[in-house]
N, C-alpha and C positions, 0 to 999 in steps of 0.2 A: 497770700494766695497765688502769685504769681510762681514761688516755687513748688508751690504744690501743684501748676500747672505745666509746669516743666517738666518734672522727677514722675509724678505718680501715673499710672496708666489707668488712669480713671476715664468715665464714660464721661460726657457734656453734661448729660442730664442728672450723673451721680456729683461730678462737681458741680455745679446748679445748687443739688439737694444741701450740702457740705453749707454751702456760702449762704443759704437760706438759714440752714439750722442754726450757724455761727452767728448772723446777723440778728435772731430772736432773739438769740442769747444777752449778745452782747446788750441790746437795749435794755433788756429785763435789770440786769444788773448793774447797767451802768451808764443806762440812758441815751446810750448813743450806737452804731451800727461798729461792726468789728472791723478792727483797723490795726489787728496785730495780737499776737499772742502772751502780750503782756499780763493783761486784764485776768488771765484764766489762773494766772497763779497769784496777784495782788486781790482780787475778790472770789476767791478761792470758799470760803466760808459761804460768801453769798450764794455762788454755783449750786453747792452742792445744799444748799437749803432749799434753794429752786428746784432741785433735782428731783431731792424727796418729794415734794408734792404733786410730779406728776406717775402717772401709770406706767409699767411696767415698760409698753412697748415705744410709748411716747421719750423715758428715761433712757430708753440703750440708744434710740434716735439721737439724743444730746450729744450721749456720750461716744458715742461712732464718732461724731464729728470733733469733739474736742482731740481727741487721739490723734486722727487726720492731721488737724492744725500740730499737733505739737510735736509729731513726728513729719513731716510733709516732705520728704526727700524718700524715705524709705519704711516699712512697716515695720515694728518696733527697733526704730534709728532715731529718738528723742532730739529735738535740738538740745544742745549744748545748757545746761543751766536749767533744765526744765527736765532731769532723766525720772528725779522721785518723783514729780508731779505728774509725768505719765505714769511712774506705774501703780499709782493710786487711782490714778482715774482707770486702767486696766483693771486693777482689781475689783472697783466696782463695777464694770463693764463684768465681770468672768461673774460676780456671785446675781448680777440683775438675769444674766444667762439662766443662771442654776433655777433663779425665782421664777424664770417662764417655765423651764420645764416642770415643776414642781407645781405650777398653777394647772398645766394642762395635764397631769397627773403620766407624765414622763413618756406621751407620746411622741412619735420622732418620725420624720418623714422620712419617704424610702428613697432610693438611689437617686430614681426619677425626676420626684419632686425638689429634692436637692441641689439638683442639676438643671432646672429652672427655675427657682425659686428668685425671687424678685420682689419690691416691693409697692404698695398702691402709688403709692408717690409717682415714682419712675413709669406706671401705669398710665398715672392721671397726666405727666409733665407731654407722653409720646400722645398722646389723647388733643392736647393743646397743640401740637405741632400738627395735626389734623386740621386746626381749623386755621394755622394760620394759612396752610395750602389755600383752603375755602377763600380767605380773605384776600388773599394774592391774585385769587380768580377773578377778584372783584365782585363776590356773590356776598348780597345783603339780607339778611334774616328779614329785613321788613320791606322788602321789595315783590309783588306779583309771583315771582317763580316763573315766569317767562321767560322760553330759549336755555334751558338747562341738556344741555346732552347729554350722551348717557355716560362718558366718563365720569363727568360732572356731578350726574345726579350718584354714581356709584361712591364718589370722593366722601357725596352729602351724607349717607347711609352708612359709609364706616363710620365718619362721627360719632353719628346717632347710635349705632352699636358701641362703640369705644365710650362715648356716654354712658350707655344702656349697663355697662358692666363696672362701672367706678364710678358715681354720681352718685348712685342709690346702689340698697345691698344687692350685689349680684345674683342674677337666676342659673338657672341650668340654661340648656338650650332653648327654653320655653320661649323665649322674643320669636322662634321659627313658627309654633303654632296659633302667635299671639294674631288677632283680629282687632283691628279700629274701629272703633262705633261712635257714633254720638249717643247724648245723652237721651236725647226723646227716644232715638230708636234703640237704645240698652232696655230702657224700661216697656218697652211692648216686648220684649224675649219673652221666652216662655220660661219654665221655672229648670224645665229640663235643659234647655239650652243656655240658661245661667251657670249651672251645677256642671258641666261637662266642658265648658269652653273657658278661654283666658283672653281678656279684649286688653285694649289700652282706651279707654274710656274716654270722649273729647267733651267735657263736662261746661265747659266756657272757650276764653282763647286766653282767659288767666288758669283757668284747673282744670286738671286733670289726673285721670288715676289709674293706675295700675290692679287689674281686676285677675284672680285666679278663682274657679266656683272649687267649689266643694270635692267635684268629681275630676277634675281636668288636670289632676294628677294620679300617679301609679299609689303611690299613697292617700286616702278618701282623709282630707280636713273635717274637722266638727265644723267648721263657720266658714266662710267665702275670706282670701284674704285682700285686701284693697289697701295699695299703697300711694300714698300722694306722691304727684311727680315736683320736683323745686323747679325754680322759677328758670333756670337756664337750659334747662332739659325743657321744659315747657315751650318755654319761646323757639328750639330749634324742632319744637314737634307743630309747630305752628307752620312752622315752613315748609315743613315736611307733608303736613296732609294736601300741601299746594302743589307740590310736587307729584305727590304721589296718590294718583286718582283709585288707587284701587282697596280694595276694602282690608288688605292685607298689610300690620306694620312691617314688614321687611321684604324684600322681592328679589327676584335674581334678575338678572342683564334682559332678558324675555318680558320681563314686571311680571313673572309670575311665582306662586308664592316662594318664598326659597325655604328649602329642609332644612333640618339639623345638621347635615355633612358638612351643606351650604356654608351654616352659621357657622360653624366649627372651625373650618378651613378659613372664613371669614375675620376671624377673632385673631389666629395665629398668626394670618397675614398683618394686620392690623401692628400688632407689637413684636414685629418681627425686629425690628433695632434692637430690642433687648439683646438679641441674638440669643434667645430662647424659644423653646417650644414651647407657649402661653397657650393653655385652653381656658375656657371656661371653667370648668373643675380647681384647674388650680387658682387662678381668680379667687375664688371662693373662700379656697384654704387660705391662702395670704390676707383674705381681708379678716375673716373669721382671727386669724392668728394674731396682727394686729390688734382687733379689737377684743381681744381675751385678756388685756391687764387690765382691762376697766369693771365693773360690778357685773354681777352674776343677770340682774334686771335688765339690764344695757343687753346682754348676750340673749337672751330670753326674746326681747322684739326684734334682735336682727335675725334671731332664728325664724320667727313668724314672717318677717318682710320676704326670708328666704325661702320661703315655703318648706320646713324641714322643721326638726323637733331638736329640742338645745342635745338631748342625747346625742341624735346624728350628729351636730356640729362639734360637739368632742371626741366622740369616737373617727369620725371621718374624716373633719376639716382642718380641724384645729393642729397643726404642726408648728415646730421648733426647727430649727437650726443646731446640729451638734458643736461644740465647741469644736476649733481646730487643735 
């Protein structure tokens, strides 16, 4: 790893990804953390039986990373004594390629998206480096919320957006329209103001749910959709409705509610290290793409979580990567 920290002009968080994926590796098949590029050609069989068994986008994950390790000076520059083993493992890296495009029935992203495309990982990794900011502040999730300024509380609210967009399947803009309610007072709404609004639901101070009615999109749903929030998104919504006295999830520097532009501008700042133009949109297609080598069922509820119809999610979302 060291000389692939020297030679390759890789990002922190894409070497991070590399030494994570290699470290799974190596335990799966050999029970211990990776400690050199030996192993990948001595359990070579084993690898690639491990391989098979996962999905599509989980498999070229692997195998990125094996290539990295066994080229680590330069991109296809092999070490010494490992030249056939990379390009076996290149080969199955170009045909697991062909097998995406060929799942998502050979749609391909445009210029654009190409040109920021990124992936949830390096999403979720700049996402963490948000809160260690938080923790550096010395702000505790299970302390009052007392004395938070407005830097501070703005620090707290990208989180919670940078959350809000990799934790669970990401929305459109909709966090900008979205309303906090408690439970008692959810249930006195009226049936119209169910059907037309999208709350974030405070159900306990263990659950909570993510509420879109029927009517509270440009597209009218047959049924309300309600997503459960997990438990570490939960706990910083904890702290957050401490913070945040007003009946609004998201607000601007004013506390008053913040728009779409708001969020927007919000988000790109947020994963701006990528050194990408990141919206929410593209968010969406990256996760969707990712999770398109797993079962057609699996794509089905994250369509539903998304508010969208599995159609939209292939015709729209779902992108590939052109081989180079």
């Amino acid at each position: 790893m060291q000389t692939l920290t020297e030679h390759r002009n890789l990002k922190p968080i894409s070497l991070k990804n590399y030494k994570t994926t290699l470290n799974k590796l190596s335990r799966e098949v050999q029970g211990e953390g990776f400690n050199g590029i030996e192993f990948l050609k001595q359990r070579e069989k084993n690898i690639i039986n491990f391989l098979n068994k996962l999905s599509v986008s989980s498999k070229k994950q692997y195998l990125s990373a094996i290539l990295v390790a066994l080229s680590p000076t330069k991109k296809n520059t092999p070490v010494k004594g490992y030249e056939d083993l990379y390009k076996k493992y290149l080969n199955m890296l170009k045909r697991e390629n062909q097998n995406y495009k060929n799942n998502i029935k050979n749609n391909t992203m445009s210029a654009h998206d190409e040109k920021n495309w990124t992936s949830m990982s390096e999403l979720k990794n700049i996402v963490k480096q948000l809160l260690k900011q938080i923790k550096f502040n010395k702000i505790k999730f299970n302390d009052n919320g007392d004395n938070i300024n407005n830097k501070t509380f703005q620090l707290i609210q990208k989180y919670l957006i940078g959350e809000l967009y990799t934790s669970i399947p990401p929305a459109r803009l909709d966090y900008a329209d979205m309303k906090k309610i408690n439970k008692n007072d959810f249930q006195k709404l009226s049936s119209e103001e169910k059907q037309n609004n999208k709350y974030l639901i405070n159900q306990s101070a263990r659950k909570k749910m993510i509420y879109y009615g029927e009517n509270s999109r440009k597209i009218k749903m047959p049924n309300p959709v309600m997503i459960p929030v997990p438990t570490r998104l939960n706990s910083l919504l904890n702290y957050w409705f401490k913070i945040n006295n007003t009946n609004n999830l998201l607000v601007n520097y004013r506390r008053e509610k913040l728009n779409k532009n708001q969020l927007s501008k919000i988000i790109t700042e947020i994963f701006k290290n990528t050194n990408k133009n990141i919206s929410a949109n593209i968010i969406r297609k990256i996760y969707l793409s990712e999770k398109n080598g797993d079962a057609l069922e699996d794509m089905k509820a994250q369509a539903k979580a998304m508010n969208h119809s599995v159609t939209m999610a292939n015709e729209t979302y779902v992108k590939v990567e052109e081989e180079e």
